[in-house]
C-alpha positions as CSV (number, residue, x, y, z in Angstrom):
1,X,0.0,0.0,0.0
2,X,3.2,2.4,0.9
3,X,4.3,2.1,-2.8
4,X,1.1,2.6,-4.6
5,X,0.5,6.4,-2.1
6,X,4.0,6.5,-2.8
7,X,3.3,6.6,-6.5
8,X,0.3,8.3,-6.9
9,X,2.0,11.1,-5.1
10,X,5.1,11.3,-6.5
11,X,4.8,10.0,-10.3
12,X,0.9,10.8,-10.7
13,X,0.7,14.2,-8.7
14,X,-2.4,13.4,-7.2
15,X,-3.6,15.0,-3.6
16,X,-5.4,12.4,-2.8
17,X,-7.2,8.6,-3.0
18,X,-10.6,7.6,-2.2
19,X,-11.8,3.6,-1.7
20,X,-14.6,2.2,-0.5
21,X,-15.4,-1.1,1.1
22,X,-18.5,-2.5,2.5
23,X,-19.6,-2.7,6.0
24,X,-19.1,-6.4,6.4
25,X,-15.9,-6.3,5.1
26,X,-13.3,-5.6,8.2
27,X,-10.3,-6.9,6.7
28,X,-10.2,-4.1,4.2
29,X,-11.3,-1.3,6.8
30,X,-8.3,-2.5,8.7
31,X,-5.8,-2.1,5.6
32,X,-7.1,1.4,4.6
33,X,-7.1,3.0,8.5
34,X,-3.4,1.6,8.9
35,X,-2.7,2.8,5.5
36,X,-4.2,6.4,7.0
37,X,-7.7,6.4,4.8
38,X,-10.5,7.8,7.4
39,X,-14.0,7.2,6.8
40,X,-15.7,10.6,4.5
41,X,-19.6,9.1,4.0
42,X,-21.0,6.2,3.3
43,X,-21.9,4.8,0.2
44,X,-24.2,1.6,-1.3
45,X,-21.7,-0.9,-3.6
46,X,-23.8,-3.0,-5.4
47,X,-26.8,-2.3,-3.0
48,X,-24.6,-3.3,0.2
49,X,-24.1,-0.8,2.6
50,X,-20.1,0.4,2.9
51,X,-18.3,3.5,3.7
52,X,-16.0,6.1,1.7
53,X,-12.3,6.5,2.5
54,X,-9.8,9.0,1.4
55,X,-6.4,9.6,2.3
56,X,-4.4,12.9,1.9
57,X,-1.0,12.2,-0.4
58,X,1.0,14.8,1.1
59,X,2.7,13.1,3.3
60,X,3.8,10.8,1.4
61,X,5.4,13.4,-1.6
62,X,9.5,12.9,-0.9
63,X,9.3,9.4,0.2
64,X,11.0,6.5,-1.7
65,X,9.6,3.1,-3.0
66,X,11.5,1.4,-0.4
């Protein structure tokens, strides 16, 4: 997850990334708040309740692939 903020920073120039999971799906929640997503709204993904996550990319501008 490190290199793909990494590179949408860095090679892309985007600001920011948005995901979504659904509600009964705690595995992924758990990836995207340790990768620093939080929560924006909720959302319906194929008529299943989930939430919206976004992540900020400045902090990771300046850091290497490693």
């Amino acid at each position: 997850m490190r290199e793909i903020l990494t590179l949408a920073a860095t090679d892309y120039g985007l600001e920011a990334l948005t995901a979504a999971t659904t509600a009964d799906n705690p595995a992924s929640r758990a990836v995207l708040t340790r990768a620093g997503f939080v929560p924006v709204g909720d959302t319906d993904l194929d008529g299943r309740p989930g939430t919206r996550y976004q992540v900020s990319l400045g902090q990771w501008i300046g850091c290497s692939h490693a």
